[in-house]
LUMDRENGU-421642 format. One record per residue (C-alpha): residue in three letters; y, z negated, x negated. Coordinates in Angstrom, 2 decimals, always signed. Each point is the difference from the previous one (the first is absolute). Layout:
N
ala|Y|Z|X
...
This chain:
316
unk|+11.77|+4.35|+21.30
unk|-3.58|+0.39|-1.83
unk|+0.60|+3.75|-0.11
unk|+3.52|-0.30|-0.63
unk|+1.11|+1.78|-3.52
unk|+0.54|-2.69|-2.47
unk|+2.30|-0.23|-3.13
unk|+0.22|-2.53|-2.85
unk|+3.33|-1.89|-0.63
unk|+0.33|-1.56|-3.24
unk|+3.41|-1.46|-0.85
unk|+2.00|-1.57|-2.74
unk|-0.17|-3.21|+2.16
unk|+1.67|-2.45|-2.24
unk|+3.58|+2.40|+1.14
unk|+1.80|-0.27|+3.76
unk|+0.76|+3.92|-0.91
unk|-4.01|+0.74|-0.39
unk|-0.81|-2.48|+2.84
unk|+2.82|+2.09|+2.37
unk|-1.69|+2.77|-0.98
unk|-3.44|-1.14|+0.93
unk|+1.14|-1.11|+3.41
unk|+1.82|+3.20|+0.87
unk|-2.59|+2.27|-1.21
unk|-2.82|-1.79|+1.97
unk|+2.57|-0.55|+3.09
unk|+0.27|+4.64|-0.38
unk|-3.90|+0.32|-0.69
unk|-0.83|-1.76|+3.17
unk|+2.57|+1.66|+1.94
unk|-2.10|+3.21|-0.46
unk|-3.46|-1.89|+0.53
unk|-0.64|-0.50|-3.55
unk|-1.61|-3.13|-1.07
unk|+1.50|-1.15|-3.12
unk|-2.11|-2.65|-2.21
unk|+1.10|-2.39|-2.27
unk|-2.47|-2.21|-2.70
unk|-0.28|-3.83|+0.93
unk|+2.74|-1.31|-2.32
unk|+2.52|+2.86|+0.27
unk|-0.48|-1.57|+3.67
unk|+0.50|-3.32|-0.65
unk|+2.71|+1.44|-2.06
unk|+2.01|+1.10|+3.01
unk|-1.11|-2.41|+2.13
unk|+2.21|-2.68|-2.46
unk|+3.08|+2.45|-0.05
unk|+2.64|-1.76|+1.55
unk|+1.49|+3.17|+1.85
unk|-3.87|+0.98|+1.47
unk|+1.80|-0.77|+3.75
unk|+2.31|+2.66|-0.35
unk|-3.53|+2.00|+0.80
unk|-1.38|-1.33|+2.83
unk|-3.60|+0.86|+0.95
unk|+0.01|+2.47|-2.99
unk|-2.54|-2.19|-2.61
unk|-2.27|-1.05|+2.98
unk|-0.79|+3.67|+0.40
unk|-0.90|+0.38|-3.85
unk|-3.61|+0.17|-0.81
unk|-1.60|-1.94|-3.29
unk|-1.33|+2.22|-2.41
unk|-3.74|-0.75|-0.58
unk|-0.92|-2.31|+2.44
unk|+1.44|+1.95|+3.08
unk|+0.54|+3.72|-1.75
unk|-2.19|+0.73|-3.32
unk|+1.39|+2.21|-2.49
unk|-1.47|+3.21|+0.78
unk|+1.32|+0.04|+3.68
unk|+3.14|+0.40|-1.80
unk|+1.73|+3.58|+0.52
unk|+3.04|-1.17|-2.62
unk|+1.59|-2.97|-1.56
unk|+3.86|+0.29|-0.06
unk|+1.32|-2.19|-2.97
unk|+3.47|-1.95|+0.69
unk|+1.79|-0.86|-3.36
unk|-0.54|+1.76|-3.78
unk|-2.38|+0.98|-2.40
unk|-1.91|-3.64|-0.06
unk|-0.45|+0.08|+3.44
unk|-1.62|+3.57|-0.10
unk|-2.31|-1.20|-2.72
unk|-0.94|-2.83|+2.09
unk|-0.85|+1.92|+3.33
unk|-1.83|+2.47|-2.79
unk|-2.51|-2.89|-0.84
unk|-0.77|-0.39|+3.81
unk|-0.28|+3.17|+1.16
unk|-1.24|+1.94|-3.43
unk|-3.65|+0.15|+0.63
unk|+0.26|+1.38|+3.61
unk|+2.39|+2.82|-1.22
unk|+2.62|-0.93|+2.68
unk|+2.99|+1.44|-0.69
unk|+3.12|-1.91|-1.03
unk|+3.83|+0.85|+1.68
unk|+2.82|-2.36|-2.18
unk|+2.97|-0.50|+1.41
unk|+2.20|-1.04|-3.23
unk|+1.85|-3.55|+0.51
unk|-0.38|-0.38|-3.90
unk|+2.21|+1.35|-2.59
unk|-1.83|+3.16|-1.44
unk|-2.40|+0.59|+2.02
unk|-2.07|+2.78|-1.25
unk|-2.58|+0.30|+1.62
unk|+1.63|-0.77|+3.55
unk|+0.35|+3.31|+2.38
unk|+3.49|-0.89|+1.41
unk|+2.40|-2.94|-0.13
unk|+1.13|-2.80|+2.81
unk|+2.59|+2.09|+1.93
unk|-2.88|+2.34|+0.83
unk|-2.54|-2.25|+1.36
unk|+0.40|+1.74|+3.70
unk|-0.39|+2.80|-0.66
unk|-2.74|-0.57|-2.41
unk|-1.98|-2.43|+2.65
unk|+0.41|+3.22|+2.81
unk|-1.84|+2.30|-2.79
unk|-2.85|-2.21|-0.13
unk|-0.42|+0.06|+3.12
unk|+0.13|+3.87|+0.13
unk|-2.09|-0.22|-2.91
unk|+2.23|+2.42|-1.64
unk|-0.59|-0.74|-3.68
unk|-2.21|+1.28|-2.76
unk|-1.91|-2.03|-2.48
unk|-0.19|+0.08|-3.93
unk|-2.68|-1.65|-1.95
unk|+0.94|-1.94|-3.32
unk|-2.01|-0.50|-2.59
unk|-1.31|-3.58|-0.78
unk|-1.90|-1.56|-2.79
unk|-2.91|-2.32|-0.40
unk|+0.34|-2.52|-2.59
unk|-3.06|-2.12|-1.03
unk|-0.15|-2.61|-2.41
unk|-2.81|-1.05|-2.55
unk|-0.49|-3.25|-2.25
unk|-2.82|-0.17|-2.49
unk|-1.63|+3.18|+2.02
unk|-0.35|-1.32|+3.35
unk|+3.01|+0.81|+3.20
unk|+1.64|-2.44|+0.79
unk|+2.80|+1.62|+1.95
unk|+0.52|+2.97|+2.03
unk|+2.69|+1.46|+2.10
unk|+2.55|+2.72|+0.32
unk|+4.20|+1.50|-0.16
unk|+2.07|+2.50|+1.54
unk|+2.92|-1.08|-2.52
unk|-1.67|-1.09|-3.25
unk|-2.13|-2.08|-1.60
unk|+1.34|-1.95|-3.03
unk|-1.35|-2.69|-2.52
unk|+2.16|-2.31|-1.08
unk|+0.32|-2.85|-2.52
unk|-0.71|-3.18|+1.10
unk|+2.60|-2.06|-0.96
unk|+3.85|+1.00|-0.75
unk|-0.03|-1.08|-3.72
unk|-2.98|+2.14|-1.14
unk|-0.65|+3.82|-0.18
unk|-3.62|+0.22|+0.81
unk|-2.68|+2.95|-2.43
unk|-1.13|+2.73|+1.63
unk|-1.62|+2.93|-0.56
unk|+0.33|+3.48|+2.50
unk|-2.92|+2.28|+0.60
unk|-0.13|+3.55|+1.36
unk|-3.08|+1.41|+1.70
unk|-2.28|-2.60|-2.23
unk|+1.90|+0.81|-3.22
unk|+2.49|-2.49|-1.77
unk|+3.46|+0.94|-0.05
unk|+2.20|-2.40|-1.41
unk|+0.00|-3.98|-0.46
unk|+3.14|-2.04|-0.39
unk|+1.73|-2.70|+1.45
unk|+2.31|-0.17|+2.67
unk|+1.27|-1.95|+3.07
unk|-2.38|+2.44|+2.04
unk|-1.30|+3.74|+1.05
unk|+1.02|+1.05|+3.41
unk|-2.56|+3.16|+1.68
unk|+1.46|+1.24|+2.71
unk|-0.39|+2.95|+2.97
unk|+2.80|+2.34|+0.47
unk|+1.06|-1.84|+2.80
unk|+0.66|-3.14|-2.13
unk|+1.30|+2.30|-2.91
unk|+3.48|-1.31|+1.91
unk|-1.05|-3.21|-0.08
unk|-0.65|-2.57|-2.55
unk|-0.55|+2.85|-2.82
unk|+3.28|+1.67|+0.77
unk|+1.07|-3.13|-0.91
unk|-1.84|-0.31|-3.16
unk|+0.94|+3.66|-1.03
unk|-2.52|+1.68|+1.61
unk|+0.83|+4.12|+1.26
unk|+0.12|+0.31|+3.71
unk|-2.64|+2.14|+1.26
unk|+0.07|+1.79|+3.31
unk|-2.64|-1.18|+2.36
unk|-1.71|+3.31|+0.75
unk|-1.07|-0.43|-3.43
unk|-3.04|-1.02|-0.60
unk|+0.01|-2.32|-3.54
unk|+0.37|-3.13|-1.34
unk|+1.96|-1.60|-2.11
unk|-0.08|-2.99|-2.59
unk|+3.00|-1.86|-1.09
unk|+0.18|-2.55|-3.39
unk|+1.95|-2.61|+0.86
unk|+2.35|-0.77|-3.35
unk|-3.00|+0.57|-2.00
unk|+0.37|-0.72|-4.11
unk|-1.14|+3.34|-0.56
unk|+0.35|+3.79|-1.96
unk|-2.11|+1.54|+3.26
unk|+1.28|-1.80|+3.56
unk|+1.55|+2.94|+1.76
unk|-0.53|-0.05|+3.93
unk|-3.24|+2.37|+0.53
unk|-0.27|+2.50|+2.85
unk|-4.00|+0.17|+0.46
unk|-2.62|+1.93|+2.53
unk|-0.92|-1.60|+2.91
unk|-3.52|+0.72|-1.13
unk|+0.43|-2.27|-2.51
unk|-1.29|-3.52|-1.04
unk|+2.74|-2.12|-1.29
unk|-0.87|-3.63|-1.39
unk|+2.12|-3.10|-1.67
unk|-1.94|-2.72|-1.68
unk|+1.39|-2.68|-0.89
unk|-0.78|-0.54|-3.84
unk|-1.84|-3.55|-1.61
unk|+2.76|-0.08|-2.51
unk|+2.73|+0.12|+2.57
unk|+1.61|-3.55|+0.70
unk|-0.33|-0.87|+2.99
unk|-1.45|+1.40|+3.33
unk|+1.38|+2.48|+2.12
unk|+0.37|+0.43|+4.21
unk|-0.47|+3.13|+1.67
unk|+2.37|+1.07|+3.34
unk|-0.84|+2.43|+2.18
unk|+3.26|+0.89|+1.92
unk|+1.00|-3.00|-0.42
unk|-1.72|-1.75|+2.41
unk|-3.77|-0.45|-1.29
unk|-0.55|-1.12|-3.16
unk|-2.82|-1.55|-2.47
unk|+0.09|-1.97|-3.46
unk|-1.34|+1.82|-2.97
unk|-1.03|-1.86|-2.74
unk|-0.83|+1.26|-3.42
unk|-2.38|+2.80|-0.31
unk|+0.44|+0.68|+3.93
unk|-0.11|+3.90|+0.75
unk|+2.08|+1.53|+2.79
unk|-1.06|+3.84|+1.45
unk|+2.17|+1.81|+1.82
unk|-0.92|+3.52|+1.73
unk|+1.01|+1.88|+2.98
unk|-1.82|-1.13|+3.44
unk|-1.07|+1.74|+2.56
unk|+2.08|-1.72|+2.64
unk|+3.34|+0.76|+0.03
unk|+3.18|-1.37|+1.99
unk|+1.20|+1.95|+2.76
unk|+3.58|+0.63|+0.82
unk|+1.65|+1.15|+3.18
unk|+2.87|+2.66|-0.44
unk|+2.37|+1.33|+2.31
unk|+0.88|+3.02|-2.28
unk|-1.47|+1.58|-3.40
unk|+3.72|-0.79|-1.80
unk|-0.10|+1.01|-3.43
unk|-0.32|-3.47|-2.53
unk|+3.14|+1.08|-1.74
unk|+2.00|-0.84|+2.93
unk|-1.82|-3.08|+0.58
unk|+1.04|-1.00|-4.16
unk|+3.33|+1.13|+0.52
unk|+0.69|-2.17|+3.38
unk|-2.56|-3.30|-1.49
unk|+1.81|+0.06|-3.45
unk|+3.06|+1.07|+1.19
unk|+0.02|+2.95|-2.76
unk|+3.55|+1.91|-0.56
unk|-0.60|+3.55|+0.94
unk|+4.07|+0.86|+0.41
unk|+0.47|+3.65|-0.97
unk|-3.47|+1.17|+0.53
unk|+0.46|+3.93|+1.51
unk|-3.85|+0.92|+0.69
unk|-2.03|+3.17|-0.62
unk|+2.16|+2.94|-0.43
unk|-2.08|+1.58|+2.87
unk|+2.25|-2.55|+2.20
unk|+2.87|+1.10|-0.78
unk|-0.70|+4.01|+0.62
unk|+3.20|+1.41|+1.84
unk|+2.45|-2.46|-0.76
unk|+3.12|+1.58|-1.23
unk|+2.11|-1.87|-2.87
unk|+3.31|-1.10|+1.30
């Protein structure tokens, strides 16, 4: 079992669909002499579920990730539920570039590689290994009050400062490769990767960008301003938000949602691209455009194709 191939589970465990999921794919990985490894409370997780009988001998057999299996003995971590859960097995397994397989049990689901009904079929190409990986690009976001970091971290998605409190805009000003751009005030700037360009800036207004390219954006969130279009930027570039000593109140800063700091007034976020990006397991190179029309559910009724298609077809 020490030599055994071992793969990361990380579920949606607060759903019987995710936690059916879990059980089956770890009951199929060990059937081929794979070891699958779960973190200590996704196993305490399942240990609670009510229908864990149904699996008998199955979560004995799964290891505990760090103190049995550490991270970089991991070959991939297969991600049971939607685009939360992904960023959640990203903050575990980021660092030791293991790559990430979702299985989408959420309701968009972008960055999963296939959906629920194909979790066979997707468990017997891991264990052929027959996938290919794609690197996205992440961001490192630091923080600074009165000069000094205070705060440091990363996103795949985005990174976004906020106001602090519903009933006030907070005053910011946005800098461009150490140059002012703009100051206004607003309920927040979002600066994103292309991979969260469908993500919380979509939702703010944002363009989608297609993840092989390489840019990033910034988003004003309902800013009181002539200048607060969304900004498409080089991922060379140094973006910054401080948060302004005339502005009301303090702001909060949320890195995919999930880590996040207080700003107060005069605190200064930086945001460029880091050298450690998120890796993604694919089972095919499918273009994005069929991955917007199917996620979005676009209308593309009436759509012929290239003209080049349609060579030899006689009219009626």
């Amino acid at each position: 079992m020490a030599n055994a191939r071992k793969v990361l589970l990380v579920a949606h465990t607060r759903r019987d669909e995710a936690l059916t999921a879990t059980f089956e794919t770890a009951a199929l990985l060990l059937a081929q002499g794979i070891s699958p490894v779960m973190s200590q409370q996704e196993l305490l997780d399942c240990q609670a579920w009510g229908q864990a009988s149904n699996y008998p001998g199955v979560l004995g057999q799964v290891l505990q990730l760090e103190s049995q299996v550490s991270v970089s003995e991991l070959e991939l971590a297969i991600v049971l539920g939607g685009d939360g859960t992904i960023l959640k097995a990203a903050e575990l397994v980021r660092l030791a570039s293991t790559p990430i397989l979702g299985i989408n049990l959420g309701h968009v689901g972008f960055l999963a590689e296939t959906e629920r009904e194909g979790l066979s079929e997707a468990v017997q190409r891991v264990v052929d290994i027959d996938f290919e990986i794609v690197e996205r690009l992440t961001l490192d976001v630091s923080v600074y009050v009165n000069r000094d970091l205070v705060f440091n971290t990363w996103a795949l998605n985005e990174a976004t400062v906020e106001k602090g409190s519903a009933e006030k805009m907070i005053e910011v000003v946005v800098e461009i490769d150490g140059r002012p751009l703009s100051s206004f005030g607003c309920d927040g700037v979002v600066m994103s990767t292309p991979t969260g360009s469908t993500a919380y800036a979509f939702s703010a207004g944002g363009p989608v960008v297609w993840p092989s390219v390489e840019a990033m954006l910034l988003v004003p969130l309902s800013a009181h301003a002539l200048f607060s279009r969304p900004l498409v930027i080089s991922p060379a570039s140094m973006m910054a938000v401080e948060i302004l000593q005339r502005s009301s109140g303090n702001g909060v800063l949320w890195c995919d949602g999930r880590r996040t700091q207080v700003l107060p007034q005069g605190a200064r976020v930086e945001v460029r691209r880091s050298d450690k990006p998120v890796r993604l397991a694919r089972f095919r190179q499918a273009e994005f455009t069929d991955r917007l029309v199917q996620k979005f559910s676009l209308p593309v009724t009436g759509w012929r194709g290239p003209e080049s298609e349609h060579e030899g077809d006689s009219a009626p």
